[in-house]
C-alpha distance (Angstrom), angle and dihedral (degrees) to the residues before:
residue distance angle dihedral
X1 . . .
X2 4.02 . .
X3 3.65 85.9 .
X4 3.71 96.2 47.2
X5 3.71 84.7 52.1
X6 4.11 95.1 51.4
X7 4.15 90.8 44.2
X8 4.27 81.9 48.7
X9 3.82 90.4 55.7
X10 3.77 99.4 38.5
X11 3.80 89.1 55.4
X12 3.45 87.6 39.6
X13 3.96 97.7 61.8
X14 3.81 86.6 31.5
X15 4.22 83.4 63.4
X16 3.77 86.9 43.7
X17 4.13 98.6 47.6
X18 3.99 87.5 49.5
X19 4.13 90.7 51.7
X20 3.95 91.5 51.7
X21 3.60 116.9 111.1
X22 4.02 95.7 -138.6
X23 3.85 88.0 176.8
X24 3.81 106.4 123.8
X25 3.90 119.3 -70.0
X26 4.19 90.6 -1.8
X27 3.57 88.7 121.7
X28 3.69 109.7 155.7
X29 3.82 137.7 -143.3
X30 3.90 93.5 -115.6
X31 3.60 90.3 62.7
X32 3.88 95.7 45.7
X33 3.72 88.2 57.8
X34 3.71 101.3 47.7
X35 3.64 107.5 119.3
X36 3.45 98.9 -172.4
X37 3.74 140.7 16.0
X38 4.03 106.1 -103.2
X39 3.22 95.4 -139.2
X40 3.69 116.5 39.6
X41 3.94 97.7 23.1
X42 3.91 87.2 -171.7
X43 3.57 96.4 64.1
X44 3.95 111.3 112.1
X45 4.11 87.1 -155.5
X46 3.92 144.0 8.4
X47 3.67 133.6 -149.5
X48 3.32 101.9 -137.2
X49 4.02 100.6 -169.5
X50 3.75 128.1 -7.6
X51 3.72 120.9 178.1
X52 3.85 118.9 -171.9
X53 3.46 117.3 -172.7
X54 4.52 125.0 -168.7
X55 3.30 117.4 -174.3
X56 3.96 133.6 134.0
X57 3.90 128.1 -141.7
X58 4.09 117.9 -156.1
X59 4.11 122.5 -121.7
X60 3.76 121.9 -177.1
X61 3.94 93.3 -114.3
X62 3.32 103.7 42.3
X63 3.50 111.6 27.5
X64 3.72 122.1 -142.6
X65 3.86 113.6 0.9
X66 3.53 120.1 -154.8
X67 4.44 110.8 -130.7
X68 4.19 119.4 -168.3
X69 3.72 115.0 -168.4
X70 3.95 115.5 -174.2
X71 3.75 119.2 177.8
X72 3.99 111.7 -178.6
X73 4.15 131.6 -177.3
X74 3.99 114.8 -170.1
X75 3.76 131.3 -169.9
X76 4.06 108.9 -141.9
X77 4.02 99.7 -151.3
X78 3.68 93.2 172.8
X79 3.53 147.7 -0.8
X80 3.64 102.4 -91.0
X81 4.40 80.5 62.8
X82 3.57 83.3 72.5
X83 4.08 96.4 95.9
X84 3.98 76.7 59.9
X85 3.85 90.5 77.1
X86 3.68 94.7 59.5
X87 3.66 114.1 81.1
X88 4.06 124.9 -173.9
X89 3.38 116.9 -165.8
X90 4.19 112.3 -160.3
X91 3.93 114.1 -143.0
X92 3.86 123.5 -177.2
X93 3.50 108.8 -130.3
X94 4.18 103.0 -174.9
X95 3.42 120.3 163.1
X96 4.04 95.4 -102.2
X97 3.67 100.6 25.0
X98 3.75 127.7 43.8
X99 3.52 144.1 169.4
X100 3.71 131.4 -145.8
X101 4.27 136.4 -167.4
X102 3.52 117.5 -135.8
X103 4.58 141.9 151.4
X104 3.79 81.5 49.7
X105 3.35 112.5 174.2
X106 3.63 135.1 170.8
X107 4.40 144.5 174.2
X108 3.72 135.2 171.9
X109 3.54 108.9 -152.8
X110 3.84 125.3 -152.2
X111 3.69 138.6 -169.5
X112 3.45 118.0 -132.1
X113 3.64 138.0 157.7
X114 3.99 87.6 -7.0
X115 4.07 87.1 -60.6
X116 3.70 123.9 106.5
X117 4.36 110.7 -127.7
X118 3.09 117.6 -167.7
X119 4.49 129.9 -151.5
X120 3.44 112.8 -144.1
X121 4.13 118.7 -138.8
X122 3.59 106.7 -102.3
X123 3.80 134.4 -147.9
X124 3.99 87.4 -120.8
X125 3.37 94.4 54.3
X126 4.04 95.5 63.1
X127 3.32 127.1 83.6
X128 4.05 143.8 -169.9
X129 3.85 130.2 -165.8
X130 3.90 143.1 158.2
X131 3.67 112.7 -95.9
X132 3.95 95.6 175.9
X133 3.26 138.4 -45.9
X134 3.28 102.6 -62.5
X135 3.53 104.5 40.2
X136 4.19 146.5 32.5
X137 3.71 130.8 -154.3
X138 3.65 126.0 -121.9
X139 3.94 107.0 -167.5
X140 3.71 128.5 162.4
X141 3.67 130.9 -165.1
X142 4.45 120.0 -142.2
X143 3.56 107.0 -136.2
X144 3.91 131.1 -131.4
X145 3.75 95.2 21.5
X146 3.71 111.1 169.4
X147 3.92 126.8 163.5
X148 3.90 106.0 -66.8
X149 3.69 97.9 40.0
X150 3.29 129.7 139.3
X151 3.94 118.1 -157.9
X152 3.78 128.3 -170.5
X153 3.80 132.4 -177.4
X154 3.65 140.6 157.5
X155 4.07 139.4 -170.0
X156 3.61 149.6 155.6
X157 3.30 139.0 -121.2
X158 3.67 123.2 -151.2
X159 4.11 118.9 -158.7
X160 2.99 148.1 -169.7
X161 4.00 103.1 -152.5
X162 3.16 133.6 76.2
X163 3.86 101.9 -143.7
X164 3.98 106.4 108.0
X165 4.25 106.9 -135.7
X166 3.98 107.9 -132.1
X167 3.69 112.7 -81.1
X168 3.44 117.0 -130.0
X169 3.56 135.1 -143.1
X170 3.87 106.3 174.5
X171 3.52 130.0 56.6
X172 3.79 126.9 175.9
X173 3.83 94.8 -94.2
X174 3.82 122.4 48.1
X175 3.90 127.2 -82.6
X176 3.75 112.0 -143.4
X177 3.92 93.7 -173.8
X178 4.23 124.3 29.5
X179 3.52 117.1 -166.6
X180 3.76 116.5 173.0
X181 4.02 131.5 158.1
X182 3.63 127.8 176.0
X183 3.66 129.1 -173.9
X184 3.90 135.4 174.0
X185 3.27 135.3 175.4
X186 4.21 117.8 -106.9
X187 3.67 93.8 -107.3
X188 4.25 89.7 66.8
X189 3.66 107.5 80.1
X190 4.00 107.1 -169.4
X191 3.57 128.3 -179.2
X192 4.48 105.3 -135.9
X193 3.72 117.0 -156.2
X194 3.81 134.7 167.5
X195 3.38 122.2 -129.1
X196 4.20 86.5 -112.0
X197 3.57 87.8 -165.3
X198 3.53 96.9 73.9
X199 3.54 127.2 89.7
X200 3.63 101.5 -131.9
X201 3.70 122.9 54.7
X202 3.93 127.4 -175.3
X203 3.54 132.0 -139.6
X204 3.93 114.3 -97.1
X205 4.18 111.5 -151.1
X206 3.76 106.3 -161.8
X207 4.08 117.8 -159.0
X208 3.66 145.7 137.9
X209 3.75 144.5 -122.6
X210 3.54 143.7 -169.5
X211 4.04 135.2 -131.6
X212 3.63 140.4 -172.9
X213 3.40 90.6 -171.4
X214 3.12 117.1 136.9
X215 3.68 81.0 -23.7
X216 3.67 140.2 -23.1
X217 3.66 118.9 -71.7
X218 4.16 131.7 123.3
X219 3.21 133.5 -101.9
X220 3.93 137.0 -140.8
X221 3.42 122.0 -137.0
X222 3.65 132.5 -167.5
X223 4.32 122.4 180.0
X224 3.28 138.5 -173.6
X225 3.76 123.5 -164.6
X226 3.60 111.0 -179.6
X227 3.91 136.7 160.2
X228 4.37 132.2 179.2
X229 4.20 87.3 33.2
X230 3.96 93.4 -176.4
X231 3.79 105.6 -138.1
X232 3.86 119.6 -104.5
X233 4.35 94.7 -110.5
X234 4.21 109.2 -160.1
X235 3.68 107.7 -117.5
X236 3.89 124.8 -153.8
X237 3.38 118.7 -91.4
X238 3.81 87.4 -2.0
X239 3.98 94.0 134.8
X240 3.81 112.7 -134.2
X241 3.65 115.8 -4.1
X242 3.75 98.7 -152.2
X243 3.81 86.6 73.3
X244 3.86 97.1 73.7
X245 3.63 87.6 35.8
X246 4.19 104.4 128.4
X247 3.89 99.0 -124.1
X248 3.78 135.1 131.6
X249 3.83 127.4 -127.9
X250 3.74 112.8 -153.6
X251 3.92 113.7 -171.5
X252 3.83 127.8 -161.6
X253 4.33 95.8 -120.4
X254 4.01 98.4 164.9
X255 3.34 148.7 4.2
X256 4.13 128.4 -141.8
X257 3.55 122.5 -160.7
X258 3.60 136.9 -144.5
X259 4.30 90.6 -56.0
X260 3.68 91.2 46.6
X261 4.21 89.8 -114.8
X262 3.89 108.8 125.6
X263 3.71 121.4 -93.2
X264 3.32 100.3 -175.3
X265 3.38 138.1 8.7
X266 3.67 137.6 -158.5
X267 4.03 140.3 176.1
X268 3.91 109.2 2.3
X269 3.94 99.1 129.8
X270 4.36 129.4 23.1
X271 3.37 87.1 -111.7
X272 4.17 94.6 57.1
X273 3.89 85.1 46.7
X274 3.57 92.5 50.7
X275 3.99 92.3 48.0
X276 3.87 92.5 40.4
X277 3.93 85.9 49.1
X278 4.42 96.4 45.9
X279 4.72 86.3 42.6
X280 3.89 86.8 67.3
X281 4.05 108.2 98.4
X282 3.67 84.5 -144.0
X283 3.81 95.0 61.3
X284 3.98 109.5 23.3
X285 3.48 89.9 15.8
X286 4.37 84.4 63.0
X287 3.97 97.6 52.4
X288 4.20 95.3 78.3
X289 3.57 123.8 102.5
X290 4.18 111.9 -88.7
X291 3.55 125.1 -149.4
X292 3.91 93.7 -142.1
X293 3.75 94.5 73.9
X294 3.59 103.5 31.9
X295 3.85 102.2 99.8
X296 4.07 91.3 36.2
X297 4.12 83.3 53.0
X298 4.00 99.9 38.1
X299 4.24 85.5 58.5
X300 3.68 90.3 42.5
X301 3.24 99.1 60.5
X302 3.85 107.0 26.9
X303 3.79 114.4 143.3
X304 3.75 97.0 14.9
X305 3.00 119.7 125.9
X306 4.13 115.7 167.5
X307 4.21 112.0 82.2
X308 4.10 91.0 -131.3
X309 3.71 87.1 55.4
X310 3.37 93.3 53.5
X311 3.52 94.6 36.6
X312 4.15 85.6 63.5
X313 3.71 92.7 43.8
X314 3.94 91.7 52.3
X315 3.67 92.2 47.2
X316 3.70 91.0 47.6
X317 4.20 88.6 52.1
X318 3.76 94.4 46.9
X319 4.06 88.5 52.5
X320 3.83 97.7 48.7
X321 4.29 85.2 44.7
X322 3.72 100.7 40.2
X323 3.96 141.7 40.6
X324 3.23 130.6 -155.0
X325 4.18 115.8 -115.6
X326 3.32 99.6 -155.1
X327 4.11 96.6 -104.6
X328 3.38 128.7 124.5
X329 3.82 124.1 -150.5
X330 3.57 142.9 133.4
X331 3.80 90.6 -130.9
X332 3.50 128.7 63.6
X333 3.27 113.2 -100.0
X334 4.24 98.4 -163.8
X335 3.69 98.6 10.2
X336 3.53 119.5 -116.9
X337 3.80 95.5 -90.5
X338 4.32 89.5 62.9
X339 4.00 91.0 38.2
X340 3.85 90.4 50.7
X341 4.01 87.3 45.5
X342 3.37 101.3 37.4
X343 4.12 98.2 34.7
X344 3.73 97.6 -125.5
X345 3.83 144.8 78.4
X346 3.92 144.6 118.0
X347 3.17 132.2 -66.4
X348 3.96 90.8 -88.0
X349 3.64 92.3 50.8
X350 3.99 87.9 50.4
X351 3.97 106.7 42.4
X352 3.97 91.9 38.8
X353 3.43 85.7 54.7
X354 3.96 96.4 55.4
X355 3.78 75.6 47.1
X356 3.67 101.0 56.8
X357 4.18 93.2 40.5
X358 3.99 91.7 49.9
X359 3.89 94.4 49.2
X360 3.65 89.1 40.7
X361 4.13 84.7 62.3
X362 3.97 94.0 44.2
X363 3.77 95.9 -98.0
X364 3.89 113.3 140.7
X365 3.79 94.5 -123.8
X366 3.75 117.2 148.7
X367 4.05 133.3 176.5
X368 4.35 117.9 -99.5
X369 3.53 111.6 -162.7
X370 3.67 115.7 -152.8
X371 3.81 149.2 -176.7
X372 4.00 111.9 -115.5
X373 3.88 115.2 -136.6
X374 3.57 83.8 -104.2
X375 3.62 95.7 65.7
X376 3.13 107.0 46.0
X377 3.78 135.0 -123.0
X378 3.85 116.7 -58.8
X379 3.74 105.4 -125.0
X380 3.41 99.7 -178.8
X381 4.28 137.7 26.2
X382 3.75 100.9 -68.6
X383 3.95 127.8 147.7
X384 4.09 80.0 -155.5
X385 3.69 98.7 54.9
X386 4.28 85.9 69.9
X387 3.88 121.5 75.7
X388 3.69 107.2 154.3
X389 3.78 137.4 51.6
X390 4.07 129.9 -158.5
X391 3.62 129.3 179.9
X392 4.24 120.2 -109.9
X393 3.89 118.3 -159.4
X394 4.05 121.2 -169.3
X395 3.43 129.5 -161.9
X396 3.63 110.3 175.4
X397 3.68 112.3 -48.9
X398 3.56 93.1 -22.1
X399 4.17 130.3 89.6
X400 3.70 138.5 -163.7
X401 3.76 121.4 -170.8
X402 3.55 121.0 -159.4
X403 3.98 136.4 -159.4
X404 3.81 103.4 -166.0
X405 3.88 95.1 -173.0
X406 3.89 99.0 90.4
X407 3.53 134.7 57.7
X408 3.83 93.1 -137.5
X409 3.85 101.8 47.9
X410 3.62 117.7 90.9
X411 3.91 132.3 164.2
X412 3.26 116.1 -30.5
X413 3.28 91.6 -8.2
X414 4.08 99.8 99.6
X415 3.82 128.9 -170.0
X416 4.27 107.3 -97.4
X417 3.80 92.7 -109.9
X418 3.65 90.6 68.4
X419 3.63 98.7 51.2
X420 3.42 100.8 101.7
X421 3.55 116.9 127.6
X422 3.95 107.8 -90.4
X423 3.83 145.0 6.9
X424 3.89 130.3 -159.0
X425 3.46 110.9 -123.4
X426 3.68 116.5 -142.6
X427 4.16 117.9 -155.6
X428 4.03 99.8 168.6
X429 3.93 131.2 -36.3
X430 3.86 87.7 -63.4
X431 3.57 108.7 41.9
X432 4.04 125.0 63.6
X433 3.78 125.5 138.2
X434 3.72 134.0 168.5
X435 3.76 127.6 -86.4
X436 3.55 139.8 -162.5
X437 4.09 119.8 -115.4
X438 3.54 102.4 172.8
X439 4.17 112.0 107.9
X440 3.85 108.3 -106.7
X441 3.92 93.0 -162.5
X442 3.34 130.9 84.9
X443 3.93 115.1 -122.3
X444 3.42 114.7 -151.5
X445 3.96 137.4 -153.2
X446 4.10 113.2 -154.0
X447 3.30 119.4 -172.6
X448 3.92 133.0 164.7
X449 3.85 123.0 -165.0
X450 4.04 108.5 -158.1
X451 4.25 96.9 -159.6
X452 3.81 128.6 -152.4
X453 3.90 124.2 -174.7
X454 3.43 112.9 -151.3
X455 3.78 132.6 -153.6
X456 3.56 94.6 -111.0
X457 3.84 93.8 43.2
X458 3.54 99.5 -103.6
X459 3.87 117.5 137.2
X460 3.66 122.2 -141.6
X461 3.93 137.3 159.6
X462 4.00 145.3 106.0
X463 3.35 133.1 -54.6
X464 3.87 122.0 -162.7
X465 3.31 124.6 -173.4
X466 3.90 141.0 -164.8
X467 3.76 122.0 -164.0
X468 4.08 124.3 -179.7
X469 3.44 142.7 -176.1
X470 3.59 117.3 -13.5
X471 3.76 95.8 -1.4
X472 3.99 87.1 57.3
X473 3.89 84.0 52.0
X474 3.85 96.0 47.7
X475 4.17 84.0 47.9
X476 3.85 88.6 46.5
X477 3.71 86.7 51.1
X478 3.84 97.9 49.5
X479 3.64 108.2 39.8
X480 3.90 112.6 17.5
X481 3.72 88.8 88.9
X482 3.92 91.2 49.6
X483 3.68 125.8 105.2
X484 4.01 109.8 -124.0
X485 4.20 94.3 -107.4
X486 3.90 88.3 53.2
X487 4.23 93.6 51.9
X488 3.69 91.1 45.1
X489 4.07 86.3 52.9
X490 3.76 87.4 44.5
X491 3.60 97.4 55.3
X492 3.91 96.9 45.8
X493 3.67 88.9 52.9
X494 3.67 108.4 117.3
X495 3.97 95.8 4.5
X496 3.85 100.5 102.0
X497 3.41 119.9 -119.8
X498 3.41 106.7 -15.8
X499 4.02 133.1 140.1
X500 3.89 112.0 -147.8
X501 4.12 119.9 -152.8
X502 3.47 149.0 -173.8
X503 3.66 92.3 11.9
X504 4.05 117.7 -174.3
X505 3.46 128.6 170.2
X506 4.09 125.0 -156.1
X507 3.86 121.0 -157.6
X508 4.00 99.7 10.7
X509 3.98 91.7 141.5
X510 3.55 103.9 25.5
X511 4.38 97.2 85.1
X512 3.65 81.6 -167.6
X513 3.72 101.8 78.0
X514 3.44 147.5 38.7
X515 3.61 125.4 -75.7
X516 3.90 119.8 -106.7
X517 3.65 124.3 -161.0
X518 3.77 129.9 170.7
X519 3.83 127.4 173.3
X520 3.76 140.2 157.9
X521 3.60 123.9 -136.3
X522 4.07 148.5 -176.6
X523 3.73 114.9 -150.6
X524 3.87 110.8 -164.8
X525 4.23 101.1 -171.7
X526 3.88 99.0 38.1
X527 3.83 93.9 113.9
X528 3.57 136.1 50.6
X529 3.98 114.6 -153.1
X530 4.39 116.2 -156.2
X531 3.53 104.7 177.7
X532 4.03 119.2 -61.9
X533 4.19 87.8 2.2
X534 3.78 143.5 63.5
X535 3.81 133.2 -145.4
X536 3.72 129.5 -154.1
X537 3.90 133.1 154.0
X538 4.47 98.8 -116.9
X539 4.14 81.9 -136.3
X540 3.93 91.9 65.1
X541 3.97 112.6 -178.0
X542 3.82 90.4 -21.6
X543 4.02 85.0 75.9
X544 3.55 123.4 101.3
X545 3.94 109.5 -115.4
X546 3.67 107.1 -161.9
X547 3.79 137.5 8.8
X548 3.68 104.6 -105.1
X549 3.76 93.0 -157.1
X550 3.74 102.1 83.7
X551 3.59 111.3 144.5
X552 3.93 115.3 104.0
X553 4.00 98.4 -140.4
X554 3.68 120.9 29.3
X555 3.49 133.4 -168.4
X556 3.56 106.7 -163.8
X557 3.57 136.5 45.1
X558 3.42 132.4 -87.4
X559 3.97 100.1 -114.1
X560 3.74 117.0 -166.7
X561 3.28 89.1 165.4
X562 3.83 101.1 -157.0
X563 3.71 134.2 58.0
X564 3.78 103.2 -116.2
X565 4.20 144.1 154.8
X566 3.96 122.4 -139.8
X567 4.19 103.5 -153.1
X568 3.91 112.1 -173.9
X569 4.40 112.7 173.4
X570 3.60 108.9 -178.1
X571 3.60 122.1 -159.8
X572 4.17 117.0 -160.6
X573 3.71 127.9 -171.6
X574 3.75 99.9 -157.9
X575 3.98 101.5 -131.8
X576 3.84 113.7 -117.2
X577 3.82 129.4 -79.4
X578 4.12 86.1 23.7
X579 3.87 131.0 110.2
X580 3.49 137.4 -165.8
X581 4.41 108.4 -95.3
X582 3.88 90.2 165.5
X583 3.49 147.2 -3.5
X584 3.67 132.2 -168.9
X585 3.73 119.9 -98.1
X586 4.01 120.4 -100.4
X587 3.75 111.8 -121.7
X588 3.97 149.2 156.9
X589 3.32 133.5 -136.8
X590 3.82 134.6 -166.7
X591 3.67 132.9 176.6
X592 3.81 136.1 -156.7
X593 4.14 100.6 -5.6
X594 4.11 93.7 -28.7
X595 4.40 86.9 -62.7
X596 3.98 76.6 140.8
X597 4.08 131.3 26.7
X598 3.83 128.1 -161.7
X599 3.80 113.1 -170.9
X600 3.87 122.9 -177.5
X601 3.41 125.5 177.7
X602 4.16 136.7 170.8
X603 3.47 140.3 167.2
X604 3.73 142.7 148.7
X605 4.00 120.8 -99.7
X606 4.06 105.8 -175.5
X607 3.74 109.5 -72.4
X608 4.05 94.2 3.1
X609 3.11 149.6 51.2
X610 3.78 131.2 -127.8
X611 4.35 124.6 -157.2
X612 3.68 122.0 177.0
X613 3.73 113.6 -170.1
X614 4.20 119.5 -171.2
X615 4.11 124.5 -175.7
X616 3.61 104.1 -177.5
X617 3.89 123.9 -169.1
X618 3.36 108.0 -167.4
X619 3.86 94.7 162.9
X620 3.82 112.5 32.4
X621 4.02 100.6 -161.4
X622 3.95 112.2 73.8
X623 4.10 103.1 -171.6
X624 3.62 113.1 -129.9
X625 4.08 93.7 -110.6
X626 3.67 82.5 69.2
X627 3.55 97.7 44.8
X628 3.84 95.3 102.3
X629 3.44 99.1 43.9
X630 4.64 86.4 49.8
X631 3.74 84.2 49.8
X632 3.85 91.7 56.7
X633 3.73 89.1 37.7
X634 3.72 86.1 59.5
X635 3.23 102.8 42.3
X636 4.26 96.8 56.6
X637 4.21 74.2 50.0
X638 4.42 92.3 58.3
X639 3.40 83.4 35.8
X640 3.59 102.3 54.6
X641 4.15 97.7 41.4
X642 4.38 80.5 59.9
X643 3.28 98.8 66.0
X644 3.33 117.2 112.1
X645 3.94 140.0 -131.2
X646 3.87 109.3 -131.6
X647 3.92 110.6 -151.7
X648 3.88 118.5 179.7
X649 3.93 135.6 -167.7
X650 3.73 118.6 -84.1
């Protein structure tokens, strides 16, 4: 019966999407009053149409121009839909090809008294800024949006390129109606290819048409005619998002002339990418030996004599010369002479340099470009599906990579963005191979909980804790910045009513070593009392509460992303004129072939007793057939660290 009723309402909207007028400004009353979305009831907004529409048109001095139309209705269900009336729009504004938004037009439309009103987009509520270099924002705000609006708007954008952005097809709220036609002319050869990690995947029409206009010539089209888009919904733990997003890339791989033969031809194998990539002056062209650091290098590294040494000293340089900007890129965008000079650049600019400094002293150090978790993972050859480059150094058999754009990375130890799964490391124009980004070292957290009982049932004692590798970095990250009051709130969030003290911290700015951190705390609802006994969990605040995985299908996987080991050793002076009733049972856990290890161990020692507590992750990525049996996993783990010692009077 209950799925009688869901196939009922599916067809139901389905009806209702196909008798919408989706014709500009033909909103209708029915979709003003929908309270909810009928299918996914949780959603705090709907796009009820979008139509996006590629093509290019051909003028005698430019050539073919490339022409985006969007048009876009949304259903705000709630408050939190209210980002959804915001729009930015990113151009690329280069010096010899730019883009530019225009025919923008925009309404929120309200129900009141019966009678649809409508709120024109104004002038003051658009708005343009830099976002790099290489490209501006044009964003635009809907005004009087309320819950039960219904906003519409549509563009174009005209450009210059000829490089197609990814199309996308999911969003993180649902699309009721898809409407998507792309069509380039026969001299663009692009390569198309789904995201194939997503869980939802479109149909692709593929046809043809022909033109006289200006001249005679075919055209490629590609649709997409879609309805009931489920939303993409963020998982825990599931890593970046925008990887399972459903989207397609399409990449410019060729182009034919005037006899339809190839004149030039781009990205059809790794190795053409990598050689494409390592031709461009502002990539291979960056890796030779410049005077303007020479003298500042030859004193830096005077007397050493091991290539990892000097690979840390060179990294160290860049850092105190150079900032990061913020932009990614697998090009420079200054070249390292002008970031050197001028003490800024992107990424490419920064790790090409470390590059160009450690070949220029004889140290096999070569650039790895990358994907960032942001971008995805590229599937297939594409110069588009890399965005980031690092630096690699061998010696031997052995490598260190290094991300010279913040102050807490060091080697091997890379900045999160990058983590994401491998990198194609590029030697000259003829040499590239594959290499491995994921950490292959455990990182571990230590801490050690000395307990006291007091007579009134309060709790107090130390806590020191020990933090390496990556997990120092992600502290590093997080709280170096802080002042002291806003750490001490940070780590009593979530941990009851405790007061923290005398908190020190050893190491924070030094990337080099492990994290230190010692506080003292009092912990006022720690212990339950029933009668002539008291009850307490030995794990205290450092216990995980709740399973966060909760869902009972998921679609992604669990993404950890690093190899790491959480180590808790409590020590517990059991208060005087109590005994021991009852203590919880030691156990171990593993799950899936020992990929992850839960240890738990207690026992009494005299006057005290002594837990020690282990998660280990051995293998960060849990695939989403396994979900179920993780979440079970976890749960005995939750389950386990609440069980509670039972003391009673002597």
């Amino acid at each position: 019966m209950k799925n009688l009723l869901i196939i009922f309402t599916i067809i139901l909207s389905a009806n209702f999407s196909n008798a919408q007028n989706f014709k500009f400004g033909k909103v209708s009353k029915d979709e003003l009053q929908e309270k909810f979305h009928p299918i996914d009831s949780s959603s705090s907004a709907a796009i009820l149409y979008r139509n996006e529409t590629i093509s290019f048109y051909y003028t005698k001095n430019q050539g073919f121009v490339q022409q985006r139309e969007v048009h876009e209705r949304i259903k705000i269900y709630n408050k939190d839909g209210f980002d959804w009336a915001t729009k930015k729009v990113y151009l690329y504004n280069g010096t010899q090809q730019k883009e530019s938004l225009s025919g923008l037009k925009g309404f929120s439309y309200n129900l009141v008294g019966g009678k649809i009103e409508e709120d024109k987009l104004k002038k003051d509520g658009q708005f343009e800024e830099d976002n790099s270099e290489f490209t501006k924002i044009s964003s635009f705000t809907l005004p009087n949006v309320k819950v039960g609006t219904v906003i519409e708007y549509k563009y174009k954008v005209t450009s210059e390129r000829i490089s197609i952005d990814d199309i996308i097809f999911q969003f993180s709220i649902p699309i009721n109606k898809l409407d998507i036609r792309i069509a380039t002319p026969e001299y663009y050869v692009y390569n198309k290819q789904y995201n194939l990690q997503a869980s939802y995947l479109p149909k692709l029409v593929v046809s043809s048409e022909n033109t006289t206009i200006p001249f005679e010539y075919k055209i490629n089209v590609l649709t997409v005619n879609e309805e009931n888009v489920p939303a993409l919904v963020d998982e825990a733990y599931s890593g970046n998002i925008n990887n399972y997003r459903s989207k397609m890339a399409m990449e410019l791989t060729a182009y034919l002339n005037n006899l339809k033969i190839i004149e030039k031809s781009f990205s059809a194998t790794w190795e053409q990418v990598s050689k494409t990539i390592y031709d461009s002056d502002n990539f291979g062209g960056q890796l030779r030996s410049f005077s303007i650091y020479k003298d500042e290098l030859e004193a830096a590294l005077t007397g050493v004599e091991d290539d990892f040494e000097k690979a840390f000293i060179v990294e160290s340089l860049v850092k105190s010369k150079v900032k990061w900007n913020g932009n990614y890129g697998k090009y420079a965008q200054n070249g390292v002479r002008s970031a050197y000079k001028d003490g800024e650049g992107n990424d490419a600019d920064i790790n090409l340099m470390v590059v160009s400094m450690l070949r220029s002293k004889g140290v096999n150090a070569n650039p790895v470009v990358l994907s960032t978790r942001n971008n995805g993972i590229p599937l297939f050859p594409s110069r588009e599906g890399f965005n980031y480059v690092i630096c690699s150094v061998q010696k031997n058999d052995e490598y260190l990579l290094i991300d010279a754009t913040e102050q807490y990375s060091t080697n091997n130890i890379l900045p999160q963005r990058v983590l994401n799964w491998q990198g194609r490391l590029i030697e000259d124009k003829d040499a590239s191979r594959w290499i491995n980004l994921q950490p292959n070292i455990s990182s571990t957290e230590s801490s050690m909980l000395n307990v006291t009982i007091n007579e009134d049932l309060s709790v107090t004692g130390k806590v020191t804790k020990r933090l390496t590798n990556y997990l120092a970095y992600f502290y590093r990250n997080k709280y170096t910045k802080m002042i002291q009051e806003d750490r001490v709130k940070s780590l009593e969030k979530d941990k009851g009513d405790i007061e923290i003290s005398g908190l020190s911290v050893e190491n924070d700015k030094d990337a080099t070593q492990p994290i230190m951190v010692n506080y003292e705390y009092e912990l006022l609802d720690g212990i339950d009392e029933i009668g002539d006994k008291i009850y307490f969990s030995p794990l205290l605040f450092l216990a995980t509460k709740e399973n966060p995985f909760k869902l009972e299908e998921r679609q992604y996987p669990i993404d950890f992303v690093i190899p790491y080991s959480e180590k808790s050793f409590v020590n517990i002076q059991l208060p005087e004129g109590y005994v021991v009733e009852s203590l919880p049972q030691s156990t171990g856990l593993e799950f899936l072939d020992a990929n992850v290890k839960f240890t738990y161990f207690v026992k009494q020692n005299g006057n005290f007793l002594q837990l020690k507590a282990q998660l280990d992750i051995f293998n960060p990525l849990i695939l989403p057939e396994n979900y179920k049996d993780f979440k079970n996993f976890f749960s005995k783990i939750v389950e386990k660290q609440a069980e509670q010692i039972v003391l009673t009077k002597a």
